[in-house]
C-alpha positions in Angstrom: 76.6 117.7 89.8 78.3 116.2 92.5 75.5 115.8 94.9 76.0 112.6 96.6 79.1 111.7 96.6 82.0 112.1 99.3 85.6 112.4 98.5 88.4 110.7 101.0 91.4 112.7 99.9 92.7 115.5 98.2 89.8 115.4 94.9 92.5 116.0 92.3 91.8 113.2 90.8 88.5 114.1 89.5 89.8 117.1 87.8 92.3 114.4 85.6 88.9 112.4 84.9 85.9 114.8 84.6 84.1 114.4 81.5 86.9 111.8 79.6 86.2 109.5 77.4 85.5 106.5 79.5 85.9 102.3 79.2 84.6 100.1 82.1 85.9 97.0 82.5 85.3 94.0 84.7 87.2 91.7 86.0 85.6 88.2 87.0 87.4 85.8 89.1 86.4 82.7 91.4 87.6 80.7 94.1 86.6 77.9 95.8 87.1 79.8 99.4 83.6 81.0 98.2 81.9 77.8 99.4 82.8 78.0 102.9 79.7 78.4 105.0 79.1 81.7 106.3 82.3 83.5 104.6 80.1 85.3 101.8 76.9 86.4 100.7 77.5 87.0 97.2 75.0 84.3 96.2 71.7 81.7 97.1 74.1 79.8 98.6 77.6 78.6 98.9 77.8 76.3 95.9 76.3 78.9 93.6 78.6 81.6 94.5 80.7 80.1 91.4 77.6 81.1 89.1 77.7 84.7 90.8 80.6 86.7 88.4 79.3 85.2 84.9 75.4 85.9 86.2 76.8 89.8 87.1 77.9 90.2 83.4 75.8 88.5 81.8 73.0 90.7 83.6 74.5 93.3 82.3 74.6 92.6 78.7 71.6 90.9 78.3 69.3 92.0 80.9 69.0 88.6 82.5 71.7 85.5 83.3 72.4 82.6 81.3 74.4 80.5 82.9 71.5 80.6 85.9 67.8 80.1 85.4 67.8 83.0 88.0 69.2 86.1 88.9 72.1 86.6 91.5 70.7 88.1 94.8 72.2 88.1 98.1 69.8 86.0 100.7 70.2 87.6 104.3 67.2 86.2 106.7 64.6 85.7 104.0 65.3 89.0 102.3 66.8 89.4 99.0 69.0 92.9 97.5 69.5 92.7 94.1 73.1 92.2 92.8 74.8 95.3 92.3 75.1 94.6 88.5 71.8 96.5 88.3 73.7 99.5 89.3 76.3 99.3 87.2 74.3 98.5 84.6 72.4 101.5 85.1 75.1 104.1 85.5 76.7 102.6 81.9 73.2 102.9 80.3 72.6 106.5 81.0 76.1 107.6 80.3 76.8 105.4 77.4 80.3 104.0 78.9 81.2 100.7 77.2 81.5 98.1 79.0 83.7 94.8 78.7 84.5 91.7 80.5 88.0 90.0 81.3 88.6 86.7 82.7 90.7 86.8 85.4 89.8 83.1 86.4 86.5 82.4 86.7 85.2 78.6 86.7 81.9 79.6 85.0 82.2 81.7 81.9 80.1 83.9 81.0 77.9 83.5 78.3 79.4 86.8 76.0 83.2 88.1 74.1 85.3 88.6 76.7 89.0 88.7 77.4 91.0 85.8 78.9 93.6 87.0 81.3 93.6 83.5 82.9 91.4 80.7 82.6 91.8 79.0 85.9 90.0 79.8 89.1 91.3 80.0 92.6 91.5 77.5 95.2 90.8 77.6 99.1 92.8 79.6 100.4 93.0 77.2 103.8 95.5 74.9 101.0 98.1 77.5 101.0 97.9 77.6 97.1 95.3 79.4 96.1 96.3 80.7 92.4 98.7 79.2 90.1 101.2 81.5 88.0 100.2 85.0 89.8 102.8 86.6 88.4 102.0 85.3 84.6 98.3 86.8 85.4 100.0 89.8 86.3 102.4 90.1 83.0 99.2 89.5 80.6 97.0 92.0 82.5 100.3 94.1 81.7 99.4 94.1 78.5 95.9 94.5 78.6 96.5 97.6 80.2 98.4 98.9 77.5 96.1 98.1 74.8 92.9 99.4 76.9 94.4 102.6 77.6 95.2 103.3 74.1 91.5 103.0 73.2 90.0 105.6 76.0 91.0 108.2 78.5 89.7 106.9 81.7 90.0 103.2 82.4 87.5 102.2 85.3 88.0 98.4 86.5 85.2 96.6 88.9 85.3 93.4 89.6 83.2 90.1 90.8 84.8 87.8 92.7 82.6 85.9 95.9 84.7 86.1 99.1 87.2 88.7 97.7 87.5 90.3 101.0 88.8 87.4 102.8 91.5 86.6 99.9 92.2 90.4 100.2 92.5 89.8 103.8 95.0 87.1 103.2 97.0 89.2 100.6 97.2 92.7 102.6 98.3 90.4 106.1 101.2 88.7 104.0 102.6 92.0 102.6 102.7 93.5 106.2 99.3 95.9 106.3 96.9 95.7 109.3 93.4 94.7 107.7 92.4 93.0 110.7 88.7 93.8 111.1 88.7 96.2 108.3 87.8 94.2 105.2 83.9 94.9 104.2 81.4 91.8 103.9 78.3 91.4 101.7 76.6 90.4 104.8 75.0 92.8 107.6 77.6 90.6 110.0 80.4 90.8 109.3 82.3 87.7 109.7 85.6 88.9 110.8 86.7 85.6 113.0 85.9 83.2 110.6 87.9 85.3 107.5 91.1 85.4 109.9 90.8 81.6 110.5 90.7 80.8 107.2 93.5 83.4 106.2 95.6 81.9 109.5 95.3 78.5 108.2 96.4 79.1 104.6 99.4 80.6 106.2 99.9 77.7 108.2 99.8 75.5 105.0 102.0 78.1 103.3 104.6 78.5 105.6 104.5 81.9 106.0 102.9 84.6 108.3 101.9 88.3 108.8 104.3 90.7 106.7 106.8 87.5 105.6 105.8 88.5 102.0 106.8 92.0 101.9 109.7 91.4 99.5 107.9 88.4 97.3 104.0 89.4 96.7 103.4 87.4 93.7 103.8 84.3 97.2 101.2 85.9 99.2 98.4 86.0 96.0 99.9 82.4 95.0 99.4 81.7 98.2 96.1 82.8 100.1 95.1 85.8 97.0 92.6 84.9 94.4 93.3 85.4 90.4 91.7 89.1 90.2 94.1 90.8 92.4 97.2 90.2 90.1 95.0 90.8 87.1 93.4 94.3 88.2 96.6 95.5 89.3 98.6 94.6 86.1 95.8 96.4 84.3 96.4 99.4 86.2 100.3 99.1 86.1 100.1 99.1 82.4 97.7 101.4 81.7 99.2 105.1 80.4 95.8 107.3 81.3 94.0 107.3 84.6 92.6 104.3 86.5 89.9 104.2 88.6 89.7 100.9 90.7 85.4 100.3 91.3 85.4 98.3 94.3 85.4 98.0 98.0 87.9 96.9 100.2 89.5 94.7 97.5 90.4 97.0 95.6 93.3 98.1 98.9 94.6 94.5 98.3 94.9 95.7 94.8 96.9 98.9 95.7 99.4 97.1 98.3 99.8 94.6 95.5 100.9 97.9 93.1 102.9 99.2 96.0 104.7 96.2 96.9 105.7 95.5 93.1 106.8 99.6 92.4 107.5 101.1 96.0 107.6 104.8 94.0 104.1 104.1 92.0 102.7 107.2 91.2 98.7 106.8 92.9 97.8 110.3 91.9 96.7 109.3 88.8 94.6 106.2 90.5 91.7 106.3 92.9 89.4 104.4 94.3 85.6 104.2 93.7 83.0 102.6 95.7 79.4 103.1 97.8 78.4 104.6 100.6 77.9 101.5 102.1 81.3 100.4 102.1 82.9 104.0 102.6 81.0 104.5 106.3 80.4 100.8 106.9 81.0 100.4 111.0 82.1 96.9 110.4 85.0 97.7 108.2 87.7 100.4 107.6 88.5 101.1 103.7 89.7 104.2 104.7 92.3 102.8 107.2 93.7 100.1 104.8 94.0 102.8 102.0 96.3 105.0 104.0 98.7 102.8 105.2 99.7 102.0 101.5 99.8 105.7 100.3 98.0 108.5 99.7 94.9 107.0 97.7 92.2 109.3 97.0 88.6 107.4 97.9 85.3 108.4 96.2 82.0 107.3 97.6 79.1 107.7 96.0 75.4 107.5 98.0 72.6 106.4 95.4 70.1 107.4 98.3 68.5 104.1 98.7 65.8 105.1 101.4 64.4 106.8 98.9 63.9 103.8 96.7 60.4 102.0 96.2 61.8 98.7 95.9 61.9 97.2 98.9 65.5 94.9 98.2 67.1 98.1 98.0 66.3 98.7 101.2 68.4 95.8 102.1 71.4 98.1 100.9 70.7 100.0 104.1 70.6 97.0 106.2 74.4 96.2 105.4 73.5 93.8 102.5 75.8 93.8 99.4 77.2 97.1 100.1 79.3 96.9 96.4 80.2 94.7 93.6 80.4 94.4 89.6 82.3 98.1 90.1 79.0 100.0 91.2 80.2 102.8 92.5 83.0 103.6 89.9 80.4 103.0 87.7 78.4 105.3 89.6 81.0 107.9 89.9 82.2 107.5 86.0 78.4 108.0 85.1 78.1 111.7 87.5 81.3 112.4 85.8 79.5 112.8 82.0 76.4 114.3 84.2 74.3 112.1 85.0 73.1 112.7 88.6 72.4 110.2 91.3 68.6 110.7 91.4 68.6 109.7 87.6 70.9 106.8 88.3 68.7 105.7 91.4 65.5 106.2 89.0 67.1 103.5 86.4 68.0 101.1 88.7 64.7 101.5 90.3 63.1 100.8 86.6 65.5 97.7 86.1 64.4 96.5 88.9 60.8 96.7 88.8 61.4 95.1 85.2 63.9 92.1 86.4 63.2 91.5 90.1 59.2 92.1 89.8 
């Protein structure tokens, strides 16, 4: 049941989650760190990376965007990979997980019901300022947590936000943790140099450096974070049944945002889901993040993408994409009601075929 996926950890957790009653939720931020040149692929280009979350969930709801006349794909030397949302969307479909959407700050809203957590989108992190009121994104998502937990028993939270490794980046460096060449990238370069300049230089602006936030971390989001950091972890904080966080390297930023808020969280009843791609990604260390916050167990899940037909799968191989909109927590929460990889990889293969002829 569990063929293709690879546990980081102890495995507990899947025990506390197998076969629950499952919600997914996703978060959907922005920030205008996104239009740098070269920081992210989640997009054509720069300026529609701000399209990129709303496209995701829209995708996923209504089988095509509406806030784009097309469909979010990442462009790496004149090949295009489908946005992960087809993979989320896939997983949901054949295990009949609801899904819902929460605005963490996103400047275009999607077009849908959703929840409003925040309505204001991040800024460069080179200003030094990057979200207003973290800790006000945090208290509401507080609440949300509450109220989501109470309608399921396994709360899954993915999220969209273009250039949300180099604001995690920023957020794990100000609370002390060593991320240097260890966040992931959408791209099959990682641009590593480029993230730590722009991290450095909303430090600069900030006044602050490596570690200097240790005892303040609502400053080091406000200051070079992005709005879905503080609302995923409140989520998660609040939350009274299991949580799993369906992301990439992120999602640590998340965690150290956890651990620096309650130094005796209990992570045993949260874990992290994401791809293969991330998990043994040579440009990045998830893994090495993870454990220097606590022990976190990681799940990776392998969709076996060389075995796909369609070619801008393929690009998943080449180190394009890698995760996003939650993929492989949604992945992982779908194998946990049975569905199997092969079937998951068959459905996204037929969404595919159907939306990206």
């Amino acid at each position: 049941m569990f063929d293709g996926l690879k546990i980081y950890g102890s495995g507990d957790f899947l025990h506390e989650v197998y076969d629950r009653e499952t919600l997914f939720l996703c978060t959907i931020a922005t920030t205008e760190t996104s239009r740098i040149e070269g920081i992210t692929g989640a997009g054509a280009s720069p300026d529609l990376t701000e399209y990129t979350p709303a496209a995701d969930v829209e995708l996923i709801v209504h089988d095509a965007p509406r806030c784009l006349p097309e469909i979010p794909q990442t462009i790496v030397e004149g090949e295009s990979a489908p946005t992960p949302a087809v993979i989320t969307k896939a997983s949901l479909e054949l295990a009949e997980i609801p899904f819902i959407v929460a605005d963490a700050g996103a400047s275009v809203k999607p077009d849908l019901p959703y929840i409003t957590i925040n309505s204001v989108h991040g800024r460069d992190i080179r200003t030094g300022r990057a979200v207003d009121d973290p800790q006000g994104i945090y208290e509401r998502a507080l609440i949300l947590g509450k109220t989501l937990s109470e309608m399921t028993e396994h709360l899954v939270i993915g999220e969209s936000t273009p250039a949300g490794t180099t604001t995690a980046l920023g957020v794990l460096t100000a609370l002390g943790y060593d991320a240097d060449f260890r966040v992931s990238a959408s791209m099959p370069v990682n641009p590593h140099n480029l993230k730590r300049d722009v991290v450095m230089e909303g430090f600069k602006k900030a006044g602050i450096g490596p570690g200097d936030c240790r005892d303040d971390p609502f400053m080091a989001v406000g200051a070079v974070g992005d709005p879905m950091i503080p609302a995923a972890a409140g989520i998660c904080m609040g939350s009274s049944v299991p949580v799993t966080l369906a992301g990439g390297t992120q999602m640590t930023a998340v965690c150290a945002l956890i651990k620096a808020l309650d130094p005796e969280f209990d992570f045993s009843g949260t874990a992290i889901a994401t791809t293969i791609f991330v998990a043994e990604d040579e440009t990045s260390d998830i893994n090495r993040i993870a454990e220097q916050i606590d022990e976190i167990d990681i799940y990776a899940v392998d969709p076996s993408f060389e075995r796909a037909s369609h070619k801008g799968l393929h690009e998943y191989l080449n180190g394009s994409v890698k995760e996003g909109v939650g993929a492989g927590g949604a992945m992982l929460a779908a194998m946990l009601h049975g569905v199997s990889v092969d079937a998951i990889r068959g459905r996204v293969e037929e969404l595919c075929s159907r939306i990206f002829p």
